[in-house]
C-alpha positions as CSV (number, residue, x, y, z in Angstrom):
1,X,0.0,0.0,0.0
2,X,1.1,3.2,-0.8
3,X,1.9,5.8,2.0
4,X,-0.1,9.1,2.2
5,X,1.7,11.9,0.2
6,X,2.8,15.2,2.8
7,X,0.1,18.0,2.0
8,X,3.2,20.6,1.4
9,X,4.3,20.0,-2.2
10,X,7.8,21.0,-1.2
11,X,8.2,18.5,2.1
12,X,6.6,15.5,-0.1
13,X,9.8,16.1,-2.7
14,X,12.0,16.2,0.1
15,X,10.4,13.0,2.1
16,X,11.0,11.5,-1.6
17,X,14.4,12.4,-2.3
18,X,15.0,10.9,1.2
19,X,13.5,7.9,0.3
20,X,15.4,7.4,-2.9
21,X,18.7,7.6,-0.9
22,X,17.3,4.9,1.3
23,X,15.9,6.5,3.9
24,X,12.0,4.8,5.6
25,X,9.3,7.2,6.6
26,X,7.5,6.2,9.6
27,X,4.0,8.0,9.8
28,X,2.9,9.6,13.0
29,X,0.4,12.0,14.6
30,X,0.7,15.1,16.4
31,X,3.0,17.4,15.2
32,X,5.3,15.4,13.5
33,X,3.6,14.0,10.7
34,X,6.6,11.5,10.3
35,X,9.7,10.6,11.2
36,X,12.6,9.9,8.4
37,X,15.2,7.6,9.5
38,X,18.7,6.5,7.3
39,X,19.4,3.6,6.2
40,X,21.5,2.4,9.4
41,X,20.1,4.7,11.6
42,X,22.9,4.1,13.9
43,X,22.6,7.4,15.7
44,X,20.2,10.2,16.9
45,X,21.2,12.2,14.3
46,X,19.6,9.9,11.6
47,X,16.4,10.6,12.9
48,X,15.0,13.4,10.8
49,X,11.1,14.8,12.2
50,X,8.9,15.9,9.1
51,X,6.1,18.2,10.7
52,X,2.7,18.3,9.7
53,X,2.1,22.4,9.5
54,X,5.9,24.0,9.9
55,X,5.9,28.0,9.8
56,X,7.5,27.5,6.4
57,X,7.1,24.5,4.6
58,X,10.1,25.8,1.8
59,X,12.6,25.8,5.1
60,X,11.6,22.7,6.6
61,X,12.3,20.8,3.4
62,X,15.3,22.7,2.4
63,X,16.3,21.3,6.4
64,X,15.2,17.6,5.3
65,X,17.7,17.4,2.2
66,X,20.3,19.1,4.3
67,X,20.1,16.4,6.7
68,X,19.8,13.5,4.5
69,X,22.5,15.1,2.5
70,X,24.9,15.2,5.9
71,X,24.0,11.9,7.1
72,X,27.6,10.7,8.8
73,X,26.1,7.1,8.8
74,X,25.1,6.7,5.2
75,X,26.6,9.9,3.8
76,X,23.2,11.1,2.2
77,X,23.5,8.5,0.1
78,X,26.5,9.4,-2.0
């Protein structure tokens, strides 16, 4: 089954760009809408939260490539 896509155009193509560098999204509810964690996930820092309604939803997904780009477990992927 197919997940539900992020309402924010700009956080679904960075939840996706995450997931094509290996990365699983594990839906929640609340705030966080999910939770993005690398492919060894290894570490706190390989835990990335994707909120539901951020202040600015061009931010939060320019901060979930960042991450997944910087990933010192998987290297984003490179």
């Amino acid at each position: 089954m197919a997940r539900p896509r992020h309402p924010s155009k700009e956080i679904e193509a960075a939840v996706q760009h995450a997931e094509s560098k290996g990365w699983i999204l594990h839906l929640s509810s609340g705030h966080a809408w999910g939770h993005l964690f690398c492919p060894l996930s290894t570490r706190e820092g390989c835990i990335v939260p994707v909120w539901s309604t951020p202040k600015n939803a061009q931010n939060h997904a320019k901060g979930i490539i960042r991450a997944v780009n910087r990933c010192p477990d998987c290297h984003g992927g490179h």
